[in-house]
N, C-alpha and C positions, 0 to 999 in steps of 0.2 A: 421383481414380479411384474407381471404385463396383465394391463386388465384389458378382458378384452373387450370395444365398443362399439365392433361396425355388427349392424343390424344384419340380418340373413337376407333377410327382403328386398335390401336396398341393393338394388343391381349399379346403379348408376355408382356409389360409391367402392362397390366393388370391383368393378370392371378399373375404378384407379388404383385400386389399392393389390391387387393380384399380380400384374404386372404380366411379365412372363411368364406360360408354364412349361413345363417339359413338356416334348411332343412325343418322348415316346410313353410306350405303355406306364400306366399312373396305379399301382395298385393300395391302399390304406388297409390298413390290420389295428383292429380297436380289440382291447379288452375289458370288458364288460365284468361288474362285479356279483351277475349273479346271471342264472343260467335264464333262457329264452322259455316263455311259457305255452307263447303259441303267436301266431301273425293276424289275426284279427282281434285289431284294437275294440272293435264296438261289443266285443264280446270278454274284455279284459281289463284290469283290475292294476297290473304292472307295467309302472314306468317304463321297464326295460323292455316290454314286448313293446313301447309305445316308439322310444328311443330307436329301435332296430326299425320297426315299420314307417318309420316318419320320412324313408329315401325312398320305399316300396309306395308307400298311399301317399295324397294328399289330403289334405281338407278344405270346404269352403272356402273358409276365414282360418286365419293361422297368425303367429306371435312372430313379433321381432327378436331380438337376444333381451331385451327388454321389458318383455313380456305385455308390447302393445301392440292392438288390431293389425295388422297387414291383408292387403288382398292374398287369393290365392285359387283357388278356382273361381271364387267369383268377385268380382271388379269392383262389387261397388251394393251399399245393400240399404235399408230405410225400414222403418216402423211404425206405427201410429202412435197417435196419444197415449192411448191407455194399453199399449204395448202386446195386444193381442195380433195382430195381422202385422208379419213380418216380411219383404222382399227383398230376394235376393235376383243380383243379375250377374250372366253367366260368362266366364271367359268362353271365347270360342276359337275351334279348331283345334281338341283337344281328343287324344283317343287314352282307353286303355292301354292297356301292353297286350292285350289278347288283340286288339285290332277293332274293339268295336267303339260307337261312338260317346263322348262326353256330354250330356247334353239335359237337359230341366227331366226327360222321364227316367236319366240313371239318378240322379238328385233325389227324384221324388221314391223310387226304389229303397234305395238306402236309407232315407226317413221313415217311407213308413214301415220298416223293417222295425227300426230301434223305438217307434212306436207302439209295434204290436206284441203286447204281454203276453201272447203266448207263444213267442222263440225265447222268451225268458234271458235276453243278452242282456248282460251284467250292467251296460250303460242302457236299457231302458230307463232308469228313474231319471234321465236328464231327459227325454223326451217324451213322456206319457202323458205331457199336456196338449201335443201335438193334435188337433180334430181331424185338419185335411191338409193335403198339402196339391198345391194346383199346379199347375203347367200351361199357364195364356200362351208362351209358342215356346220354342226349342230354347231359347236362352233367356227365359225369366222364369223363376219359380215363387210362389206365394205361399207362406206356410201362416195357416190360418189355428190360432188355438182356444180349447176352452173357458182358459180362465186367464188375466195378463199375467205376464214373468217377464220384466223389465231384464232378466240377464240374459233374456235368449242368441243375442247377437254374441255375446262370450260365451254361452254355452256352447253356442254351434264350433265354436275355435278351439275346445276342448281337445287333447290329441287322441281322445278315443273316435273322434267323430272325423274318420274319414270313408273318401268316397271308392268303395269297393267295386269290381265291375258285377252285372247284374247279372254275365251270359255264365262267368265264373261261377258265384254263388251257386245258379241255375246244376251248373256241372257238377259242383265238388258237394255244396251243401255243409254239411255240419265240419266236415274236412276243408273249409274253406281258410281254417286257420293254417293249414299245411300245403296250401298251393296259392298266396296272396299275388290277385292283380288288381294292381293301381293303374294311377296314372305319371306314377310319379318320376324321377332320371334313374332310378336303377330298378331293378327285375331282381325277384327272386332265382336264382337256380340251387342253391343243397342246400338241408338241415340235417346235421347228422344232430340230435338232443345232448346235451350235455357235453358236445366235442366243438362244432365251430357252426356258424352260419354263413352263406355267400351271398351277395348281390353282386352282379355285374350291370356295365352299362345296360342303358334302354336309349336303343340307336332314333329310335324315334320318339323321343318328348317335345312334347310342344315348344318348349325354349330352347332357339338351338346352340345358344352359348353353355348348356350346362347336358349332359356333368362332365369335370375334368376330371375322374376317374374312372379307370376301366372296371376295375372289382374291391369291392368291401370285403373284406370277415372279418365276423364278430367272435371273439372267443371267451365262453366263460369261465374266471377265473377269481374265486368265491375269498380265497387269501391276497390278503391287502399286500404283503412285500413282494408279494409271486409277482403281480400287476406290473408291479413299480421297477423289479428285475425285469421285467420283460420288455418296458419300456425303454427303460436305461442302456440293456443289450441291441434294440431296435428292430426285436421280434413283433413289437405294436409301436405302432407311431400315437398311439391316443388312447389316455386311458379316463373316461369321462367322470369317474368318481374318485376324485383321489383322498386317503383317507391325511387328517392335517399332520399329523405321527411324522407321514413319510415325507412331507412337503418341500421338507428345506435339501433333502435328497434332489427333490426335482430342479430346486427353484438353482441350485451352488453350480447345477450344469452349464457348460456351454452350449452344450447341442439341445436342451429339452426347456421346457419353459410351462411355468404353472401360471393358469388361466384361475382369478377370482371374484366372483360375482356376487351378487345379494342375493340372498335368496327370500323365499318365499314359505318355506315350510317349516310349521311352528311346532317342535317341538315342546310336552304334557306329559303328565303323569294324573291319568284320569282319577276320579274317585267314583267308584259303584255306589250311588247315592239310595239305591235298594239298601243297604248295610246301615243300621240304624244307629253308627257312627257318625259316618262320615254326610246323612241328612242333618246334624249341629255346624251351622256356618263359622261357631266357636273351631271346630276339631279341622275344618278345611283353610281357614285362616291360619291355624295353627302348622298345619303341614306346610302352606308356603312361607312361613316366617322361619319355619326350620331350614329352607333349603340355602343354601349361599348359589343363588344362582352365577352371580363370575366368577366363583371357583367350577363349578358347571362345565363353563365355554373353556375354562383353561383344561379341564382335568380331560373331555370328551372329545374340544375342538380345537386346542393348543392355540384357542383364542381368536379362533376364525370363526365366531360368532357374537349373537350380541344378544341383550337379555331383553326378551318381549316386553314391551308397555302396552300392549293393546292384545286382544285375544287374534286379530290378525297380524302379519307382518306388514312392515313402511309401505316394501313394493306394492302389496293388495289395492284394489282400487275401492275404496271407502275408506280406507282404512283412517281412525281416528286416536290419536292416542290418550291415553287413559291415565288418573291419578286417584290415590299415589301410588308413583313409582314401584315398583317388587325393592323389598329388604329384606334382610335375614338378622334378625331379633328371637335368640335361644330364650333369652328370659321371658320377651312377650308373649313365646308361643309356651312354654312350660308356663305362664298364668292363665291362657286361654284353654289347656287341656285340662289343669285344674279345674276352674270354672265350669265347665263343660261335665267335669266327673271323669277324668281319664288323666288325673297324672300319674298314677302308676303305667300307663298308656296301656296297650292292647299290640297284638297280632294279627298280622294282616299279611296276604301275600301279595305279589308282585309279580308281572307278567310282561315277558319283553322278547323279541327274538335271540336266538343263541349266536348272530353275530359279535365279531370282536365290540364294535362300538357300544351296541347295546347292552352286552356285559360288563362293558362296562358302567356303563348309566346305571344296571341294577345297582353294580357294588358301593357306587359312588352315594346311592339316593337310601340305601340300607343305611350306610354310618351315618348318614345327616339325620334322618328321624330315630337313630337309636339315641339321639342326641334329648328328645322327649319322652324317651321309654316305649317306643313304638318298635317293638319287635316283628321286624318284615322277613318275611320265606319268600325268597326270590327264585321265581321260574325262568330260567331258558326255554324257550321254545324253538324249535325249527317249525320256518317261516308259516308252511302249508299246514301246520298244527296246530297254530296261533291263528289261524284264520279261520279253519273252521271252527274252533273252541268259539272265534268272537263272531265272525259274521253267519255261523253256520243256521239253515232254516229252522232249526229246533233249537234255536238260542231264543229267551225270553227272561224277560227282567227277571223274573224267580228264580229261571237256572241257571242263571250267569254264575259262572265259578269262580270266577276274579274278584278280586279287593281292591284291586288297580291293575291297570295295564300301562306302558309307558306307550306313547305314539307320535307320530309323526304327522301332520296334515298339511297338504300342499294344494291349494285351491287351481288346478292348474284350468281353470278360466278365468283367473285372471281376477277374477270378481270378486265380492263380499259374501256372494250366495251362494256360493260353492265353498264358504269354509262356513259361515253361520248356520248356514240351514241345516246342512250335513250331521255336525260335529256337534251345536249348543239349541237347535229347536226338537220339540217334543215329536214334532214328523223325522226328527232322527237316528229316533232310537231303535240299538240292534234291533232286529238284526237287517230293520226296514235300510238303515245308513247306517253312520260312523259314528253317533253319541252313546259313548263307552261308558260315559258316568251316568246316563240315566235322568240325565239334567233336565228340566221342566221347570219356565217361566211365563206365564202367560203374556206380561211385558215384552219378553223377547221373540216368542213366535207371532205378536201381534205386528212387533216391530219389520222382524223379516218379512213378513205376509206386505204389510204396506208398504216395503220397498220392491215387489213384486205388480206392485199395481198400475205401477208407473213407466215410462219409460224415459223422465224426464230426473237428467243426473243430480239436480240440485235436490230434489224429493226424496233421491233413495239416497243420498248422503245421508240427511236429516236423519231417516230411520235407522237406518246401519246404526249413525252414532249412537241415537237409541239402544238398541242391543245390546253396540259394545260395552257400553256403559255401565248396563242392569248386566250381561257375564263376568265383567271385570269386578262387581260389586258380591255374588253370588258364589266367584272361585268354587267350581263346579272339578277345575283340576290343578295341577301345580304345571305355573308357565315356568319352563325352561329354559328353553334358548330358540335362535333362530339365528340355522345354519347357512353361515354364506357355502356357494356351492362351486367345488375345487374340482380341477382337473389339471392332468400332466397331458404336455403334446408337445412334440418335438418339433425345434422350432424349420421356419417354414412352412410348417404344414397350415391354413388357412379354411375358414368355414367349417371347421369341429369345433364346437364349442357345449358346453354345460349352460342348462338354461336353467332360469330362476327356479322352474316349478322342480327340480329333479328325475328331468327329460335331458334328454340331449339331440343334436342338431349334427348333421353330415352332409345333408343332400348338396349343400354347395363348396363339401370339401375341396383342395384343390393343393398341390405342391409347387410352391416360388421356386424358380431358377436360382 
């Protein structure tokens, strides 16, 4: 197995490590596990429209395969004290792919866009602290806010936060997800929905060592063996999710080669704490003492994962970890259901998407609490049925119809504030963000609040730890696992890679001699 460790960002080490490419025509065919939602990330919610646009847009500030700061439209950036007034400075001599210019008033365009509440884009909540954002001359921007947010330099690196052109928007408008111009080494040309997507080179990008392919397409292809057929045949050279089942297929090859990383996305099985169960800390202790979390990572992830100690993952930056340890104690959790009044146990249902993995996690997490007499009704849902059931505008603690939902959470800025605040404070409840349980600590949103004040990292450690501590203490859900993140790519091919947050990387694809 080959991990992979050269950074995207780093030109200097890539420029050794590439070697020769082929000069003639270079085309890559990815298959993609689930289909394309639309091309503008600031209006979007999925990985996969993030992973497709990330060779189309760029961003400010951007990740290494590491999931640390890199330049990338802008060079170099600073903050104050108290973390309100932010500066950014600009790479320059950069255009669009329409031809027009890169420069502090398209910056400021695109901010106060995802500023203004009433275009309603789906990543507004990471920028509505935003007050002004200024323009001193063409390559410096200053983004001035109401209140501090010590995470804004990793919010800005977020992959929803790229720089769109402003003559485009101008043109297409709300069809700006169906005609995406960046700045970045490839160009849109076809979408057919649910058939393939293309990018070909962009003869003009600013760097003129990239890109060494002539056309991408993405194709999606929703069954896990289809993927790994299609790889194995050499109908896609890169297949960025690979499911762990199929792994040792990839890995026994000579020609293909499985890439595995750490990941970052923590895997839960929330508790609707409206349910005047699961508000008894006895009844949610109880639920995680039933789960055998490493039979978990074996039964889901054939062991290419590892069992959370902290409500974040290692990679996250705060991350603190937490004791004691997850166990699974049948007898201690059948004393605490007693206790509580529920050893005959109860019924509750269960809410997960109707993919292969996730079905399996229902069935997996049914037999462990029928282990304390908790009879669960496990729901499949397809994806876009599940979403509006949880995050839809008419969702409200009272009408939540779940007992639990299983999920996923990937902080993909990198940060503590983008999985604490989201997922475990009281500002994150459906259907405002992503707290599925309904969880409220006053401890914990005081804690995230005052790692928001600062912009000075030893301060918002401290509070993080805070948090972590009071949620790890509170099991608001049942921690699972935390999936390292697999992909198949046939070997030579170089700069496609799976990145931590469950995004993926192409723009510096490229084919060895």
């Amino acid at each position: 197995m080959k991990l992979l460790k050269t950074a995207l960002f780093s030109a200097t080490i890539m420029a050794g490590t590439f070697g020769a490419f082929q000069s003639q025509a270079a085309e890559l065919s990815i298959a993609l596990n689930q289909i394309v939602q639309g091309l503008n990330p600031q209006d979007s919610n999925y990985n996969v429209d993030y992973s497709v646009a990330n060779g189309i847009y760029e961003r400010l500030i951007a990740f290494d395969g590491d999931m640390k700061l890199a330049p990338q439209l802008a060079t170099g950036w600073e903050g104050n004290e108290n973390a309100t007034v932010f500066t950014l400075h600009l790479r320059k001599g950069v255009k669009f792919q329409d031809g027009t210019d890169f420069n502090a008033a398209a910056v400021k365009f695109n901010l106060d866009r995802l500023a203004d509440p009433s275009l309603n884009l789906k990543k507004h909540s990471l920028f509505k602290l935003i007050e002004s954002v200024e323009t001193p001359d063409d390559y410096t921007v200053v983004i001035k806010l109401s209140k501090p947010f010590g995470a804004m330099i990793n919010t800005l690196a977020h992959p929803s936060v790229v720089m769109e052109s402003p003559a485009a928007i101008e043109k297409y408008g709300k069809d700006i997800s169906k005609h995406p111009v960046g700045t970045g080494p490839f160009k849109f040309q076809e979408w057919i929905p649910g058939e393939k997507l293309v990018v070909v080179k962009n003869d003009n990008y600013w760097d003129a060592e990239w890109p060494k392919l002539d056309k991408v397409t993405f194709y999606p292809v929703a069954e896990n063996g289809t993927r790994v057929s299609m790889l194995m045949s050499d109908e896609v050279q890169f297949v960025p999710i690979l499911p762990a089942e199929l792994m040792k297929r990839v890995s026994e090859s000579d020609t293909y080669e499985v890439i595995e990383k750490p990941g970052i996305s923590v895997w839960v099985m929330a508790m609707n704490m409206m349910r005047k169960e699961f508000q008894d800390i006895r009844v949610r202790e109880a639920f995680n003492l039933a789960i055998d979390q490493q039979a978990f990572t074996q039964v889901v992830y054939g062991g290419h994962a590892i069992v959370p100690d902290s409500p974040l993952a290692p990679a996250t930056q705060f991350y603190a970890s937490q004791s004691p340890e997850l166990s699974t104690d049948i007898a201690k959790a059948k004393e605490l259901m007693k206790e509580a009044g529920y050893e005959n146990g109860f019924e509750v249902n269960l809410w997960a998407r109707n993919n292969s993995t996730e079905v399996r996690m229902l069935q997996f997490l049914k037999q462990q609490l029928s282990q304390i007499n908790v009879n669960v009704q496990i729901v499949p849902l397809e994806g876009a049925t599940r979403a509006e059931k949880l995050f839809g505008s008419s969702v409200t603690p009272e009408t939540a119809e779940f007992d639990m939902v299983i999920g996923g959470w990937s902080p993909s800025t990198g940060d503590a504030d983008w999985h604490l605040r989201p997922v475990y404070s009281t500002e994150g409840w459906l259907p405002n963000m992503y707290n599925e349980a309904f969880y409220s600590n006053p401890t914990v949103d005081k804690a995230v609040n005052d790692a928001l004040e600062t912009a000075d990292p030893i301060q918002r450690s401290a509070a993080y730890a805070i948090a972590q501590e009071q949620i790890w203490k509170d099991k608001p859900v049942v921690w699972l696992a935390i999936e390292n993140a697999l992909a198949g790519r046939k070997k030579g091919l170089t700069g496609a890679f799976p990145m931590p947050d469950g995004t993926m990387q192409y723009a510096h694809a490229a084919f060895e001699e």
